[in-house]
Structure formats: C-alpha cells, structure tokens
C-alpha angles and dihedrals in degrees: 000000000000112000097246089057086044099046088046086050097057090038083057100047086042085067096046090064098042088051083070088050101047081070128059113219132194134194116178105253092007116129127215091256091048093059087046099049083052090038094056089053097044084056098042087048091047098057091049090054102045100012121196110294091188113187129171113241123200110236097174130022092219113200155266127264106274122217116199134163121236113205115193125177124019146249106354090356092062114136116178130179144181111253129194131200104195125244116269118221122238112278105237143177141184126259135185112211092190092057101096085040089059104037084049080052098049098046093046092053088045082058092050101047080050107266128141129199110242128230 
C-alpha cells in the first residue's frame, strides 16, 4: 500500500476511535474498561460492515501557469520581460465515504449492549 493511502487510512480509523470518544456514555454498574472493551467490538464490527471508501476530494482548483510582462525604466531606457508564475496544483484531501455510516453503527450498537449517551 503506498505511504500517503496508508497514512489517510490510519488518519481515518483514527477517527473512527476518537468518534467514540467525542461522546460520554454511561451504563449503571459499568466500568470505563468495560465501555471500551464494547466499544472496541461495536467499532470492529462496524468496519467489517461498512469498510473505508477513501476518495480524494478537490478542495481547491489551483491554477494555470501565468505569463506577464515587467517593464522596468522608461523611454529609451525601457527593459521588458516575460515573466512566469508557475502553475499550482489542485488543493486536495482525503475523505471516507463510509465514515457516518460507521460512527451511526457504532452508536446504535453502544444503545443495544445497554449504553446511553450522557448528557
């Protein structure tokens, strides 16, 4: 797998963790280590359900090389060049399309094992 792919895939399910972690849950009697132990299943078993769609999204067009001409001096003493700003490459980033389906997947199997969302 090249490095950049791998790099955005652990990115990604480095979001995936930190989703369950935006969002305090409680369940009466239930320790910290138990939520993360069921935690760790409702997301496991959400990748395998709805596994990473990565796709890279244009965030910004860039441009086109630029040719102008700089004119320095005047009358006789006129010097003008061509000068050339050089092309931008698109601005891009790295988006899981899978990633709302997973965190909803998560959450719901959080609910069913017994755990609520605190507020």
């Amino acid at each position: 797998m090249p490095k950049p792919l791998r790099m955005s895939l652990v990115l990604c399910l480095g979001g995936i963790l930190l989703a369950g972690c935006a969002e305090r849950w409680t369940k009466a009697g239930a320790t910290n280590e138990e939520f993360e132990t069921t935690k760790t299943a409702c997301t496991n078993d959400a990748t395998i359900r709805f596994p990473a769609r990565l796709r890279m999204v244009e965030v910004s067009p860039g441009s086109s090389p630029q040719t102008t001409v700089a004119c320095s001096g005047a009358g006789p003493s006129l010097n003008c060049h061509p000068q050339t700003v050089p092309a931008l490459p698109p601005s891009t980033r790295m988006v899981d399309d899978a990633q709302e389906a997973r965190d909803r997947e998560v959450r719901a199997c959080l609910i069913q094992k017994g755990w609520t969302p605190a507020s």
